[in-house]
C-alpha positions as a Python dict, from the first residue, in 0.01 Angstrom:
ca = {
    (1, 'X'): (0, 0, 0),
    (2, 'X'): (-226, 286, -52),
    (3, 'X'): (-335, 510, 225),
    (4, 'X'): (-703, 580, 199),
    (5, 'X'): (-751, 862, 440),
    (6, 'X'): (-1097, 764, 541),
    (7, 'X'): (-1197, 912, 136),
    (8, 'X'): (-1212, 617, -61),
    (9, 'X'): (-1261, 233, -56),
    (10, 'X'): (-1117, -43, -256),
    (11, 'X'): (-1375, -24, -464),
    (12, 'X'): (-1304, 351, -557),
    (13, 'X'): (-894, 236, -557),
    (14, 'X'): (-982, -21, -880),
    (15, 'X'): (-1149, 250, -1050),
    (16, 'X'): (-875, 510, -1008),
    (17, 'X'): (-619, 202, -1113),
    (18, 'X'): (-828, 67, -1427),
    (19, 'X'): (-819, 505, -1518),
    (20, 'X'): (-450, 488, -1538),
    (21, 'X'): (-432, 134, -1688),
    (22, 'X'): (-283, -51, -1421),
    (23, 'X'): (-421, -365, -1280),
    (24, 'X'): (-391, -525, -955),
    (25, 'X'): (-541, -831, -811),
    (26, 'X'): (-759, -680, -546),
    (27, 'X'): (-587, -890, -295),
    (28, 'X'): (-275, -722, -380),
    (29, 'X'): (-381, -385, -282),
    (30, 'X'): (-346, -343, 100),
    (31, 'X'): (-466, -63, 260),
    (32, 'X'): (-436, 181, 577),
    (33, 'X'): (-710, 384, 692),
    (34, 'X'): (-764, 629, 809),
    (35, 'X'): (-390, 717, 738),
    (36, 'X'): (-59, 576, 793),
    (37, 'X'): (-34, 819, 1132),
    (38, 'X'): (-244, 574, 1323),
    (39, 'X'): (17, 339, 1302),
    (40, 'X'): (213, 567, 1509),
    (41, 'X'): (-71, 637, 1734),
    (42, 'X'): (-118, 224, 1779),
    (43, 'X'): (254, 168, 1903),
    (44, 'X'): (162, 360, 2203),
    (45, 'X'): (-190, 300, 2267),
    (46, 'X'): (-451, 104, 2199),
    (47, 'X'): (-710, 368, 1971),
    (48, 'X'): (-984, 327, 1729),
    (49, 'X'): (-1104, 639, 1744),
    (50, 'X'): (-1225, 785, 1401),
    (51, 'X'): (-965, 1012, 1373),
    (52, 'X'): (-942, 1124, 1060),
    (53, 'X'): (-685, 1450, 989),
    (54, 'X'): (-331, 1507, 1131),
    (55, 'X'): (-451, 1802, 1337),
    (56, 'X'): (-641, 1501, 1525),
    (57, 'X'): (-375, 1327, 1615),
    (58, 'X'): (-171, 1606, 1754),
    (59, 'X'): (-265, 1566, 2153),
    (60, 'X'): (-154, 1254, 2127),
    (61, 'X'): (143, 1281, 1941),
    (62, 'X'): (259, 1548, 2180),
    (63, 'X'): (180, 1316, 2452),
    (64, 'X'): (334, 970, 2319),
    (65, 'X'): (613, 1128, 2129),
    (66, 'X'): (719, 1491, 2238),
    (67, 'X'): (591, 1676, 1898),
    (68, 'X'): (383, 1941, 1913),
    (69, 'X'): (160, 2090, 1624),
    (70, 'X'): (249, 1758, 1414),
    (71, 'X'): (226, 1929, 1032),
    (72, 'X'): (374, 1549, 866),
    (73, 'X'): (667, 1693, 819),
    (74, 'X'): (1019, 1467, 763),
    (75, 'X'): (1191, 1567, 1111),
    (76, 'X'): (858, 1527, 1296),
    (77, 'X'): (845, 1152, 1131),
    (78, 'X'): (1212, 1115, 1228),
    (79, 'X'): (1174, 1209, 1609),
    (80, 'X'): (866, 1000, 1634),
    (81, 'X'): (1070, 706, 1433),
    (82, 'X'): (1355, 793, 1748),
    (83, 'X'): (1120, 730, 2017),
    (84, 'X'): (1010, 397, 1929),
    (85, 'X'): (1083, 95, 2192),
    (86, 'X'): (1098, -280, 2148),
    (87, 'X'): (792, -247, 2374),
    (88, 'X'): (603, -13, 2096),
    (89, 'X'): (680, -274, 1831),
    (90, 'X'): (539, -512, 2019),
    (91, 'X'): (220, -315, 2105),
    (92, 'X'): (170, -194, 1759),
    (93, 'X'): (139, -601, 1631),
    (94, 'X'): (-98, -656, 1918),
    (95, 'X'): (-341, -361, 1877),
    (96, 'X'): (-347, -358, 1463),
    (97, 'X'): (-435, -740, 1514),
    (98, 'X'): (-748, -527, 1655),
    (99, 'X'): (-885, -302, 1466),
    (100, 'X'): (-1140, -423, 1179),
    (101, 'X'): (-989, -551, 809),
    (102, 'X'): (-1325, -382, 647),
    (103, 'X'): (-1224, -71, 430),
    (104, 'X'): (-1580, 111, 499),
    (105, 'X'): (-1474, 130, 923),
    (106, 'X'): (-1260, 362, 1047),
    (107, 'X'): (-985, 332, 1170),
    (108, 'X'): (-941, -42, 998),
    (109, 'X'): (-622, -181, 815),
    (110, 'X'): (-555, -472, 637),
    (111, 'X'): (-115, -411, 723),
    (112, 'X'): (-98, -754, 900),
    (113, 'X'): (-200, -933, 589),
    (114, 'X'): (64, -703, 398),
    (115, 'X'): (298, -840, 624),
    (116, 'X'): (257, -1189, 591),
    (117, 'X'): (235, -1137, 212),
    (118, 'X'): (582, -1005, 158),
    (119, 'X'): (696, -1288, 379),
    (120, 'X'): (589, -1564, 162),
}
């Protein structure tokens, strides 16, 4: 899974993998953009906002999830991971199910398809 931060596509992804010698299947490269925080920001609430840094997602983290001036860091993760429901699963399926599977839109993720790949 490769998290794309609204920098690259898959296109650029294959170019950087060829470089180092190692070669995927494109289908086998699954992607999350513009970065794996949205995730977190889609268990709570439906967003497709083009939000693109961590300092972006701060309001809303400190909204959804009690952390203020979210930096990334491990315990931050953690007490976000804490506060998750049943209900937030459940929401997070529904609203990635959403938001586009193209690699040029932001936000867009292809995580659903990751999913049902590793349960084949």
């Amino acid at each position: 899974m490769y998290d794309l931060d609204g920098t690259s596509n898959l296109d650029d992804i294959n170019r950087c993998l060829k470089n180092k010698q190692v070669y995927l299947k494109r289908e086998d490269i699954f992607f999350v953009n513009p970065c794996v925080e949205h995730f977190f920001l889609i268990a709570k609430e439906y967003n497709n906002e083009k939000l693109r840094i961590k300092k972006d997602y701060q309001p809303y983290f400190q909204r959804h999830y009690g952390v203020s001036d979210y930096a990334g860091h491990l315990s931050q993760v953690e007490e976000m991971v804490e506060n998750l429901t049943k209900k937030d699963v459940e929401n997070f399926l529904d609203n990635l199910s959403r938001l586009s599977e193209d690699d040029k839109d932001l936000p867009s993720s292809n995580f659903l398809d990751f999913i049902n790949y590793i349960k084949r």
